[in-house]
C-alpha positions as a printed Julia matrix, in Angstrom:
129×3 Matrix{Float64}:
   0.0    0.0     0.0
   1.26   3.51   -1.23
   1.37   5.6     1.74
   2.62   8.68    0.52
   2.41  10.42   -3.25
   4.17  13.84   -3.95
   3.37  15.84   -6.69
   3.71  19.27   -7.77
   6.93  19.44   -8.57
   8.64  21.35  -12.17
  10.91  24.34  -13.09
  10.87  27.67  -12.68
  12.4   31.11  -12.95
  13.99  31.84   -9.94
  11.45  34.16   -8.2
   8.83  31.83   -8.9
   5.95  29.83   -7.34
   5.45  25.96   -7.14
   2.76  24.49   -4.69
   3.99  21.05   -3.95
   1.23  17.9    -2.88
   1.81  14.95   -0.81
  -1.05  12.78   -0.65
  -1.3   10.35    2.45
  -2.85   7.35    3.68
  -5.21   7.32    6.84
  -2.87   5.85    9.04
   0.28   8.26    7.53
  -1.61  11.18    8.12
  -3.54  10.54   11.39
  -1.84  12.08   14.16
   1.24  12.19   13.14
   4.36  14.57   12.48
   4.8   15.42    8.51
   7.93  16.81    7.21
   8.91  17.61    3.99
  12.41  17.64    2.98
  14.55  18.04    0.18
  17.65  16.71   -1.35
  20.23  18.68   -4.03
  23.09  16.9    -5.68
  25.69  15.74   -3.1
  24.36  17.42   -0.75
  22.97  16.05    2.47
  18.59  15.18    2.76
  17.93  17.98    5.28
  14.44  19.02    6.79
  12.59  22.21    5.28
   9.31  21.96    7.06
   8.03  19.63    9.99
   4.53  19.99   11.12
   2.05  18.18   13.28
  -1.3   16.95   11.48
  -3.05  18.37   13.98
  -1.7   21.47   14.19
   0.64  22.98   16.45
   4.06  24.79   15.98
   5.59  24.09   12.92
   9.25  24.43   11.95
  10.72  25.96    9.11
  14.24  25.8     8.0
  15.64  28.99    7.98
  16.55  28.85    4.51
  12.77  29.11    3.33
  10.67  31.34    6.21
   8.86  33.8     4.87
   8.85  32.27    1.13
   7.4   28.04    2.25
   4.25  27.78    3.16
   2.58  24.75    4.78
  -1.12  23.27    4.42
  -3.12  20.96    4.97
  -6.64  19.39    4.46
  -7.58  17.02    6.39
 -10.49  15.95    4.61
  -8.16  14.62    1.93
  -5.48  13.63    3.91
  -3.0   15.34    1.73
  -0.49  18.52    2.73
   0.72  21.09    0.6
   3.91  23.05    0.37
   3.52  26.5    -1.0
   6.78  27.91   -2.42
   7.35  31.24   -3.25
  10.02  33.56   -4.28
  11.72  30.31   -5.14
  15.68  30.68   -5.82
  18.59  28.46   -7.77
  19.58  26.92   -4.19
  16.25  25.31   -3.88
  16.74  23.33   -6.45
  16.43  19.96   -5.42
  14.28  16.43   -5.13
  12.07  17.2    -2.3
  10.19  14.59   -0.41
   7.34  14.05    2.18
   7.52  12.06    5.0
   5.8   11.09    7.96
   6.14   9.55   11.15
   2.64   8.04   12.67
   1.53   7.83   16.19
   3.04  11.16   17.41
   2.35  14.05   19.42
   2.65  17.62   19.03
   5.49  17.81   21.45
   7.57  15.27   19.03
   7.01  16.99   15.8
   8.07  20.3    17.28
  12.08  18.35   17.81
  12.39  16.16   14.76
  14.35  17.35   11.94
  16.55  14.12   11.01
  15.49  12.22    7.9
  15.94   8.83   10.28
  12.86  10.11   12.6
  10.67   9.36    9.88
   9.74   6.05    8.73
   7.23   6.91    5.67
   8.61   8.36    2.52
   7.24   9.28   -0.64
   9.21   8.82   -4.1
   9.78  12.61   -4.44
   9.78  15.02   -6.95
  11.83  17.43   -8.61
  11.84  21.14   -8.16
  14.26  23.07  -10.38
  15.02  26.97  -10.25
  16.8   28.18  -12.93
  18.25  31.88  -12.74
């Protein structure tokens, strides 16, 4: 069973806007911490956004506040990264992942790739300048 689907992804002029989906299961989205993270060439996968499906405080890498937006609807069980003002350093494969059976409290430390055990396949965002 396909627990998480990401789509979205494309390329742009830096400057641009890309809304990126990730579509989840019940049990992948049901109370759980979501993170989506990204991945350039030889570089390491590192955490952009972490959030609680419930709500709560969400983290944001430095890197992206004030341009990456987070969403969600729970009705679809899917969550939605809004990226705007994008730039040639975000170009990267950028993934969703979750980690089911959490609380708040756990969502608002996580940032390491290895707290999550659900991963989509990715998909590529691409600035060019």
């Amino acid at each position: 069973q396909v627990q998480l689907v990401e789509s979205g992804g494309g390329s742009v002029q830096a400057g641009g806007s890309l809304r990126l989906s990730c579509a989840a299961s019940t049990y992948t989205y049901s109370a759980a911490c979501i993170g989506w993270f990204r991945q350039a060439p030889g570089k390491e996968r590192e955490a952009v956004v972490v959030d609680y499906t419930g709500g709560g405080n969400t983290y944001y890498a430095d890197s992206v506040k004030g341009r990456f937006t987070i969403a969600q609807d729970s009705a679809k069980n899917t969550v939605y990264l809004q990226m705007n003002d994008l730039r040639p350093e975000d170009t990267a494969m950028y993934y969703c992942a979750s980690r089911p059976r959490s609380i708040p409290g756990v969502c608002a430390t996580i940032r390491r790739p290895i707290d999550f055990g659900y991963w989509g396949q990715g998909t590529q965002v691409t600035v060019s300048s």
